[in-house]
C-alpha positions as CSV (number, residue, x, y, z in Angstrom):
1,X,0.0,0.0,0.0
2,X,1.5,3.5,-0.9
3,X,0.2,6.5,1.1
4,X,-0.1,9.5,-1.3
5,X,-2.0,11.9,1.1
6,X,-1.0,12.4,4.2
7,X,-0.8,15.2,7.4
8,X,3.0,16.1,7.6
9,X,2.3,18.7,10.5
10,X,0.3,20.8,12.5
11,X,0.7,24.3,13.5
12,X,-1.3,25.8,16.2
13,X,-1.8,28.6,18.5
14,X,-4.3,26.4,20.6
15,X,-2.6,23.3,21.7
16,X,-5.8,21.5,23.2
17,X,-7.5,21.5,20.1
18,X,-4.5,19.5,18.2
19,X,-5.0,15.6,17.3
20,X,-1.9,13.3,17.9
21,X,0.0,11.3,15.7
22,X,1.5,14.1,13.9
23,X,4.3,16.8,14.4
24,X,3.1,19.1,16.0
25,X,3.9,23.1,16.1
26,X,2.8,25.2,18.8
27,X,3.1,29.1,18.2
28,X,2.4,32.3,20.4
29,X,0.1,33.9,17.9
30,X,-1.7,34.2,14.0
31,X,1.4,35.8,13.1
32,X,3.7,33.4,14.1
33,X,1.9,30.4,13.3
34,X,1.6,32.0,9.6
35,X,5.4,32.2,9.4
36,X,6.1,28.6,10.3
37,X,3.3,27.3,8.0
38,X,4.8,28.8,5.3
39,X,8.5,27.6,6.1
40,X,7.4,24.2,6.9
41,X,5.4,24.1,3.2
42,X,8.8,25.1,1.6
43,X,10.8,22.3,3.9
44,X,8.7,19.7,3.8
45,X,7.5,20.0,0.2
46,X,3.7,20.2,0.6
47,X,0.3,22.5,0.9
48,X,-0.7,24.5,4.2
49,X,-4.3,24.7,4.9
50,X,-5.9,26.4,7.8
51,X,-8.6,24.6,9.6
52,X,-9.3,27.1,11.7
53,X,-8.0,30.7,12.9
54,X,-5.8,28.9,15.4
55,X,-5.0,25.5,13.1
56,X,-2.9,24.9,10.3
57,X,-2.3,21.3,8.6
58,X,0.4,20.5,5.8
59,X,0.0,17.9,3.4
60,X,0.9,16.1,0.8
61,X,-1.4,15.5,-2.1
């Protein structure tokens, strides 16, 4: 079986509200958590999406 979509990470301002089983980011504020989304989409070669206002996933399609 080959994966070929998957939740690389998970960048959040609001820690309770984060599932496990992924890396997981925790930032300070909307700014912050903006900033490492966009790094970690450059790093780890895939999408961010936000969820939320306090949750960002990255994938890979």
């Amino acid at each position: 079986m080959v994966l070929e979509k998957y939740i690389l990470a998970v960048i959040t301002t609001n820690p309770s509200k984060v599932p496990s089983g992924a890396a997981v980011f925790h930032c300070e504020d909307k700014k912050e958590m903006e900033i490492i989304a966009a790094n970690l989409e450059a790093i780890l070669d895939g999408i961010a999406h936000a969820l939320t206002e306090e949750l960002y996933v990255i994938v890979k399609h």
